[in-house]
C-alpha positions as CSV (number, residue, x, y, z in Angstrom):
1,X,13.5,45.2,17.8
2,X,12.7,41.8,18.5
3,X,16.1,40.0,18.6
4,X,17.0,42.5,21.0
5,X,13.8,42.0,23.4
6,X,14.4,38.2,23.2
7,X,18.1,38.8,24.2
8,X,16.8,40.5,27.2
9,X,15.3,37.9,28.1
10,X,18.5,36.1,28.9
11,X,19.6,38.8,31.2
12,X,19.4,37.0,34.6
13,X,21.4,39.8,36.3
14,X,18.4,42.3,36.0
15,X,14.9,41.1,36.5
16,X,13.5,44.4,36.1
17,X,14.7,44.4,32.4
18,X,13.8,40.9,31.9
19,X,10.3,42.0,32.8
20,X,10.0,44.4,30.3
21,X,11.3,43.0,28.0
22,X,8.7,39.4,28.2
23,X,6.1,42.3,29.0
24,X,7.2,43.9,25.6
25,X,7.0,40.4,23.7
26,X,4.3,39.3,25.7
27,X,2.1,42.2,24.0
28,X,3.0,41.7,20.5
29,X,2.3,38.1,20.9
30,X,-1.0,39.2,21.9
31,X,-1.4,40.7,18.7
32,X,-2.4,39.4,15.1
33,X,-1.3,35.8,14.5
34,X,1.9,36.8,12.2
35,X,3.3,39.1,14.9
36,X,2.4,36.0,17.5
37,X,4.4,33.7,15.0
38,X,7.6,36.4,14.5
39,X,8.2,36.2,18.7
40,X,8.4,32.8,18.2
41,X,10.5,33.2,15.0
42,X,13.4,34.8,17.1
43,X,13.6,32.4,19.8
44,X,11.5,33.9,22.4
45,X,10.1,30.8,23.4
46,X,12.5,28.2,25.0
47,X,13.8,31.6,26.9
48,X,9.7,32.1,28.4
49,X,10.6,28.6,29.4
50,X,13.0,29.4,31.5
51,X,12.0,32.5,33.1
52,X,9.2,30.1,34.3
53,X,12.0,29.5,37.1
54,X,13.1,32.7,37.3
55,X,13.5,33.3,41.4
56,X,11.6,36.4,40.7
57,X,7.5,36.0,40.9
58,X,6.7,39.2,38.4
59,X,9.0,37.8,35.6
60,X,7.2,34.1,36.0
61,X,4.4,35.4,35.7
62,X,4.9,37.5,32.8
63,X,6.0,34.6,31.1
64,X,3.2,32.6,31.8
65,X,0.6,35.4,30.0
66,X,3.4,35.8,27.0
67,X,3.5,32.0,26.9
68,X,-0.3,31.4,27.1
69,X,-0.5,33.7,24.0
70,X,1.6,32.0,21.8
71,X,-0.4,28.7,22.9
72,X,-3.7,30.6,21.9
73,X,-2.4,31.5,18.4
74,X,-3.2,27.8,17.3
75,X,-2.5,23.9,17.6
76,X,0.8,24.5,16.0
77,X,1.9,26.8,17.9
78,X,-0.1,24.8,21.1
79,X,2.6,21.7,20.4
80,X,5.3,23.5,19.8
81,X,5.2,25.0,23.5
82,X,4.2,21.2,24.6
83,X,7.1,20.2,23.0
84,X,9.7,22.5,24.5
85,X,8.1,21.1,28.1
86,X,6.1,23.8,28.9
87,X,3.7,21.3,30.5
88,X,5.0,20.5,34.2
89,X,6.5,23.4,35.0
90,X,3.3,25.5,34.7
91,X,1.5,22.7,36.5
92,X,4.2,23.6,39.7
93,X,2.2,27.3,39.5
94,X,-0.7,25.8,40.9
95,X,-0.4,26.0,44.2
96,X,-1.8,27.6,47.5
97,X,0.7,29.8,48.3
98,X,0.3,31.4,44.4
99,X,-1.1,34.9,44.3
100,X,-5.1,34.8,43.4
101,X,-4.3,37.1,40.1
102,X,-0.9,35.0,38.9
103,X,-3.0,31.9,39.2
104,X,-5.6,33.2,37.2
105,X,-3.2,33.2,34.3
106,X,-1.9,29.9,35.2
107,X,-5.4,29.1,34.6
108,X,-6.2,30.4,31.4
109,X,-2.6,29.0,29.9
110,X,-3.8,25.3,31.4
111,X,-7.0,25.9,29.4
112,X,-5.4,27.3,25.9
113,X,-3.4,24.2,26.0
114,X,-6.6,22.1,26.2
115,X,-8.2,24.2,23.0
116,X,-7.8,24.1,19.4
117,X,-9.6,20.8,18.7
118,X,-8.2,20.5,15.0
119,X,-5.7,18.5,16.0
120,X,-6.7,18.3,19.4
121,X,-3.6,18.1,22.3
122,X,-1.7,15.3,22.4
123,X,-3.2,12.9,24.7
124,X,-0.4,12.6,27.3
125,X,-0.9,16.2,27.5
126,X,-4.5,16.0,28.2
127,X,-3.4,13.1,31.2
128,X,-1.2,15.3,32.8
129,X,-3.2,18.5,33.1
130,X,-6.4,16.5,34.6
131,X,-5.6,16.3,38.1
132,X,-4.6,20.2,37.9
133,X,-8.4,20.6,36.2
134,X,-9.8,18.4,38.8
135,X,-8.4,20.7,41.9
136,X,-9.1,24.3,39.7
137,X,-12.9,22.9,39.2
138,X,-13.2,22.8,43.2
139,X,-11.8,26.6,43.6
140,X,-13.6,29.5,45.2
141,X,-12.4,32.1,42.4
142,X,-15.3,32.8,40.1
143,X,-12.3,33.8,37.1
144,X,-10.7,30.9,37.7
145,X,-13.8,28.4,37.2
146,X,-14.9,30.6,34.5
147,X,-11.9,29.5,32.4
């Protein structure tokens, strides 16, 4: 099933089925770390990427969560993503005009990148998502500064 999720993923002629489908994938990289690693396996990540510009808000955002699930798996799974360039195109998330609940899981993603100190990040990494950190640490949300 999963070849056929990730090809759904490339389906830019229906949104609604390319939210299910990273809604799908999202959850079963949300699962144990070998099902997290088989979404990656068939390809699902450089497609997350670019539903991350997706016109449509739902379908960013669902790739946002699935993305900041295969970050959490790990640091080699952590830069992997930071090596496809998932860096500045999340940071473009965090905005004012971003819904309260989508920047939330912008949030969390920023922070999963940060984690897994064994290797740590790459350092470049670490200098780009300061400034975002610095502006998240002054927000109102209680969720967000939790993260």
């Amino acid at each position: 099933i999963l070849p056929v999720l990730v090809g759904c993923l490339s389906t830019t002629d229906q949104p609604a089925l390319q939210f299910e489908a990273a809604w799908a994938l999202t959850n079963i990289a949300s699962g144990t770390s070998q099902q997290t690693q088989a979404v990656v396996a068939a390809g699902a990540v450089p497609l997350f990427l670019e539903l991350l510009n997706s016109p449509h808000q739902n379908v960013c955002e669902q790739a946002v969560w699935a993305l900041g699930n295969i970050i959490g798996d790990g640091p080699n799974l952590r830069d992997y993503v930071i090596q496809l360039g998932v860096v500045q195109p999340l940071l473009t998330f965090i905005n004012p005009e971003i819904p309260i609940s989508f920047l939330r899981n912008v949030t969390w993603v920023v922070v999963n990148l940060c984690r897994n100190k064994d290797p740590p990040p790459p350092v470049q990494t670490i200098k780009e998502i300061l400034p975002a950190l610095s502006m998240l640490i002054h927000h109102s949300d209680i969720n967000i500064l939790v993260d």
